[in-house]
C-alpha positions as MATLAB code, in Angstrom:
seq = 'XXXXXXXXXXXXXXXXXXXXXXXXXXXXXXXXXXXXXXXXXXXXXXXXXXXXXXXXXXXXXXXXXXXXXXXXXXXXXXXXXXXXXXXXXXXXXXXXXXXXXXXXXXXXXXXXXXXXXXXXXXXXXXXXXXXXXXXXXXXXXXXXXXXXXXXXXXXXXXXXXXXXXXXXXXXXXXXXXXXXXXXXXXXXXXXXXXXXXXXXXXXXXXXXXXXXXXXXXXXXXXXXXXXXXXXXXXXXXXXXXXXX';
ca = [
     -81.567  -44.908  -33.534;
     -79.261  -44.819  -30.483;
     -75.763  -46.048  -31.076;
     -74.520  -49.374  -29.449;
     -73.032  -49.053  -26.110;
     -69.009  -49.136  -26.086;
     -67.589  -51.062  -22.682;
     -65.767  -48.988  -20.914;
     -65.432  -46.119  -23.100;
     -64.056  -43.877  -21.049;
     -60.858  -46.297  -20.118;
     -60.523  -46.818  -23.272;
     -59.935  -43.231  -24.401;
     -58.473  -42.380  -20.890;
     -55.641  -45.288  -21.838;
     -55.489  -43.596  -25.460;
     -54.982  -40.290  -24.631;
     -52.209  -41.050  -22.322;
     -50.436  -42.339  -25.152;
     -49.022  -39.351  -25.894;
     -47.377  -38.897  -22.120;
     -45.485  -42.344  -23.565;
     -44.414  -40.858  -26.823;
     -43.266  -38.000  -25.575;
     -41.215  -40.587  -23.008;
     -39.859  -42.218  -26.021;
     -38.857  -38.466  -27.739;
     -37.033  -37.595  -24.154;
     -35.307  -40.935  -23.935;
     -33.969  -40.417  -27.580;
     -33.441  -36.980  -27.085;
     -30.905  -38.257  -23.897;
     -29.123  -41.143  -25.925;
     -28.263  -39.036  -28.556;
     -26.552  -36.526  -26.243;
     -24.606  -39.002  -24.465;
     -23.425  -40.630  -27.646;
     -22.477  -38.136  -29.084;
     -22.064  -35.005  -26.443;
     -18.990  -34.481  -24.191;
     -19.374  -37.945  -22.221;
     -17.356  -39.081  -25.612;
     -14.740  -37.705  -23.553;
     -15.097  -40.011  -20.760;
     -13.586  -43.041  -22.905;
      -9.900  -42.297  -21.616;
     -11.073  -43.494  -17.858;
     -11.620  -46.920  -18.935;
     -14.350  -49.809  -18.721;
     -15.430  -48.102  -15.820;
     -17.015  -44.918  -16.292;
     -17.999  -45.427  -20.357;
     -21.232  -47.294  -18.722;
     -22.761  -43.699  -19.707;
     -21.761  -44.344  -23.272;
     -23.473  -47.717  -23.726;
     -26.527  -46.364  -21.362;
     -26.856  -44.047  -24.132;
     -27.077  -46.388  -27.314;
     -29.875  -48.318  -24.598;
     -31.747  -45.232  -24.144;
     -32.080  -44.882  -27.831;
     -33.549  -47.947  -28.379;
     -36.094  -47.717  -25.489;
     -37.101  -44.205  -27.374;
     -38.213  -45.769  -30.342;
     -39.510  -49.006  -28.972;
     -41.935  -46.762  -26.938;
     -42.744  -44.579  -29.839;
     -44.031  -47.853  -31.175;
     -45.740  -49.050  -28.232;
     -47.788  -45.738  -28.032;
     -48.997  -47.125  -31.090;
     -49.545  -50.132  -29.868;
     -51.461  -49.007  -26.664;
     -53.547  -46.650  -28.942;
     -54.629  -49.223  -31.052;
     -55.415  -51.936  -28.573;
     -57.131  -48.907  -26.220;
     -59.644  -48.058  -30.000;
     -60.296  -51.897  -30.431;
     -60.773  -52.719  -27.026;
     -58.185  -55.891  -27.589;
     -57.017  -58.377  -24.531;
     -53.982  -59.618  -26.363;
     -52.881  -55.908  -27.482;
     -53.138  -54.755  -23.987;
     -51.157  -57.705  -22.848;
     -48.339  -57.062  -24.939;
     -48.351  -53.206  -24.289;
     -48.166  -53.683  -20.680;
     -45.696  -56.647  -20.975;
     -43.102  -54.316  -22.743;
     -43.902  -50.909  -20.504;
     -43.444  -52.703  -17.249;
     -39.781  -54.003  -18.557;
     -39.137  -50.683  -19.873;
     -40.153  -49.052  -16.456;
     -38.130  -51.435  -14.784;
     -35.171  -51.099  -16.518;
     -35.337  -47.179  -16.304;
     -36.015  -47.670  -12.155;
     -33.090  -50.318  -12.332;
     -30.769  -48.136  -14.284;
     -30.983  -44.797  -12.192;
     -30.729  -46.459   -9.111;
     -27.326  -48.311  -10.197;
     -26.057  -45.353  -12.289;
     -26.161  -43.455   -8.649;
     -24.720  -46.142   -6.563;
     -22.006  -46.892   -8.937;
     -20.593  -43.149   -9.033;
     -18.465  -43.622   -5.895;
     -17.080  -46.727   -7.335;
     -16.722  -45.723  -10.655;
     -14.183  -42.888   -9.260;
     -11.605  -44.435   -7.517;
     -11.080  -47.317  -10.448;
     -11.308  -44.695  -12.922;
      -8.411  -42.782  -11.028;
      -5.740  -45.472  -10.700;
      -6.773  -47.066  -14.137;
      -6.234  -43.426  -16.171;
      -2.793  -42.668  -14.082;
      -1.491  -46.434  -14.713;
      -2.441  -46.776  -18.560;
      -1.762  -43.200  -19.553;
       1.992  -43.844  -18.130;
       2.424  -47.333  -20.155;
       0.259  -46.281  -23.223;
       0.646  -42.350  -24.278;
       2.725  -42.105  -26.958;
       2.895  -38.530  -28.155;
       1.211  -35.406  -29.745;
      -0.138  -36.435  -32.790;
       0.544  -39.901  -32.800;
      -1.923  -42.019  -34.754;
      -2.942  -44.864  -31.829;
      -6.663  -44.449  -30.840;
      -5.065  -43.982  -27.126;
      -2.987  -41.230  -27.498;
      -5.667  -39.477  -30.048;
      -8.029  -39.867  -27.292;
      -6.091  -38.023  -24.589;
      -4.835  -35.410  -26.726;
      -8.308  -34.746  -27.826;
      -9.300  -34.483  -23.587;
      -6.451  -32.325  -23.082;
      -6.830  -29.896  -26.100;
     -10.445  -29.791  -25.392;
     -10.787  -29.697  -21.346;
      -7.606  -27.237  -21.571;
      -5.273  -29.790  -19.069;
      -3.025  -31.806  -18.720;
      -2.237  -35.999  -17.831;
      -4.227  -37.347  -15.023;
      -3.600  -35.485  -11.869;
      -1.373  -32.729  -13.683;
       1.862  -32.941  -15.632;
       3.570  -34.846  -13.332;
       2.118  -37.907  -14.129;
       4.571  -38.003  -17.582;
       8.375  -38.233  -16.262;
       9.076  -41.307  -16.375;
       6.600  -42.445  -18.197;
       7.157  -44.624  -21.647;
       6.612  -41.024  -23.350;
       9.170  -39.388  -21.670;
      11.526  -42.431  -22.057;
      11.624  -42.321  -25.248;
      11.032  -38.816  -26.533;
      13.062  -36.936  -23.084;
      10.184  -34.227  -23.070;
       8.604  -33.541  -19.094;
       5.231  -34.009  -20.873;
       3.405  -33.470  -24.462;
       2.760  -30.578  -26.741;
      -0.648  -31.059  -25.840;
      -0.616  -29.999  -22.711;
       0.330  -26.381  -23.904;
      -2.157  -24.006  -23.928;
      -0.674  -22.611  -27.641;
       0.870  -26.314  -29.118;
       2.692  -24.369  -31.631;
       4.814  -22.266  -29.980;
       9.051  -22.278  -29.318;
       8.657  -22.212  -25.596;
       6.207  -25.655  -25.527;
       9.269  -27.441  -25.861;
       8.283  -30.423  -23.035;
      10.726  -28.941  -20.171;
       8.837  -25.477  -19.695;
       6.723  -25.919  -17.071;
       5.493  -22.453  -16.302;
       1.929  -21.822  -15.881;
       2.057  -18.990  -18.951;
       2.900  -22.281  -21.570;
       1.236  -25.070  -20.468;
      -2.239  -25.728  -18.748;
      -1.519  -26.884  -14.575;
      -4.479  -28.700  -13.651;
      -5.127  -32.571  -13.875;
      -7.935  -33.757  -16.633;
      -9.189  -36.324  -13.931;
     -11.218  -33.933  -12.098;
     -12.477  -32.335  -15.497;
     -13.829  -35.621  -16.526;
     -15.118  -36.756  -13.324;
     -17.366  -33.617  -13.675;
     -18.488  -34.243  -16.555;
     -18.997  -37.985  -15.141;
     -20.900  -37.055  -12.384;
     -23.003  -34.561  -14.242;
     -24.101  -37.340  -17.147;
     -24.667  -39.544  -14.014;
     -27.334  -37.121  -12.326;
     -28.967  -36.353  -15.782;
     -29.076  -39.793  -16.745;
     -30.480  -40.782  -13.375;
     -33.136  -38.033  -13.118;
     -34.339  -37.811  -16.549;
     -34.600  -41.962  -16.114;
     -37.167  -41.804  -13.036;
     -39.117  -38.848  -14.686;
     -39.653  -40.553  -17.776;
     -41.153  -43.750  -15.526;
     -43.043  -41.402  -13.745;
     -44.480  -40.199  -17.211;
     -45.320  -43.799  -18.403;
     -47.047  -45.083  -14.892;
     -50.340  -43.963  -15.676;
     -50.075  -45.588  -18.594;
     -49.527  -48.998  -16.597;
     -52.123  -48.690  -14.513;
     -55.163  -47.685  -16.511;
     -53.889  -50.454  -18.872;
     -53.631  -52.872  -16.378;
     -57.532  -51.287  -15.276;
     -58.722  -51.845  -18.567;
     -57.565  -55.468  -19.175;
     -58.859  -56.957  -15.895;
     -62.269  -55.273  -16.947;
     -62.391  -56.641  -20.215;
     -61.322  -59.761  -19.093;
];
C-alpha cells in the first residue's frame, strides 16, 4: 500500500533541518552576552552612559540566544506538522530578531566615533569631582581602582589628571596608591612620580581598546549570526505562501 503523499516534503524538512543553523545562532549569541557581561567590557563602566551600551547589548544578546533556541523549536515543529499559524509566528519573531541584529551592528559601528570623545571629557571631569581614594568604599572609586590595578595605569590621560582634583584636596597626595605598580611599598607615597613606582600611561586609551575591540566583535559576530538565520527566513517564508 503506498503511503499518502506529504505536500511539500522536501520544504518541509529543508526548513527543519536548518533549524539547527538557528540554534546554533542562539548558542553564539549567548555565548557573546555572557562574555560581555561578564568579560573585561565590565571595565568599561568608569567612561560613563556612553560607552556601557556594550554592557546592556550584552544582557540583549542573551535573551535573543534563548528566544531562538526556542524558536528552532518552534520552526521544527511547525516545518513536521506542516502548520500556517506556526510558520507565521516563527517568521514573525526571526525577522525582528534579524532586524534587530542588522540594526544593532550597524549603530554599534557608527556610534564608536561618538562614543569616544564623550567618553573622554566625561571620565577626565567626573574622575576629578568623584575619586575619592585607594580603598575607599564608593562604587566610583572601587571602580577606577579596579581599572587601574587591572589595566596597570593610571587616571584618565595619566597622573596628571589628580592635582587638584577633590582627591588631592583633601588627602595632599599627586595621585592614588593605585596608580603604583607595587601599592604597598614606602616609595608609593603620592609625590613619587618616577616611572620605577608608579604606572605612566593614561587608562583612557586602555579602555577605549578594549571599547573598540567589544565594538568590532559585537558588530561582526551580530551580521554573521543574521547571515546564519536568513535561510531560515526564506524557505519559511517559501513554505507558508505554498501552503497557503
Amino acid at each position: 500500500m503506498a503511503e499518502p503523499h506529504t505536500p511539500y516534503a522536501s520544504l518541509r524538512t529543508l526548513l527543519a533541518g536548518l533549524q539547527g543553523l538557528v540554534a546554533a545562532s542562539g548558542v553564539i549569541l549567548i555565548g557573546l552576552g555572557i562574555g560581555v557581561s561578564y568579560g573585561e567590557a565590565t571595565l568599561t563602566r568608569v567612561m560613563g552612559p556612553a560607552s556601557t551600551q556594550h554592557l546592556h547589548l550584552g544582557h540583549l544578546y542573551l535573551s535573543l540566544g534563548c528566544t531562538l533556541l526556542l524558536l528552532a523549536l518552534v520552526g521544527w515543529c511547525s516545518a513536521k506538522q506542516a502548520s500556517r499559524g506556526g510558520l507565521l509566528f516563527y517568521l514573525v519573531i526571526l525577522v525582528i530578531i534579524f532586524v534587530v541584529q542588522i540594526t544593532v551592528a550597524s549603530v554599534v559601528l557608527t556610534l564608536f566615533p561618538l562614543v569616544r570623545d564623550l567618553a573622554l571629557e566625561h571620565n577626565v571631569v567626573t574622575l576629578r569631582k568623584n575619586y575619592r581614594g585607594y580603598k575607599q568604599p564608593d562604587d566610583f572609586s572601587a571602580q577606577w581602582n579596579s581599572v587601574m590595578e587591572r589595566l596597570k595605569c593610571c587616571g584618565v590621560n595619566n597622573y596628571t589628571d589628580f592635582p587638584g582634583s577633590s582627591f588631592s584636596v583633601v588627602t595632599g597626595h599627586a595621585y592614588p596608591r593605585g596608580c603604583c605598580k607595587s601599592p604597598g611599598i614606602a616609595v608609593c607615597d603620592g609625590r613619587n612620580v618616577s616611572s620605577s613606582v608608579i604606572h605612566q600611561e593614561g587608562c583612557f586609551p586602555k579602555l577605549l581598546k578594549i571599547t573598540k575591540t567589544q565594538s568590532y566583535v559585537l558588530s561582526w559576530i551580530s551580521l554573521g549570526t543574521a547571515a546564519m538565520q536568513l535561510p531560515g527566513v526564506l524557505v519559511a517564508l517559501l513554505l507558508f505562501v505554498k501552503l497557503g
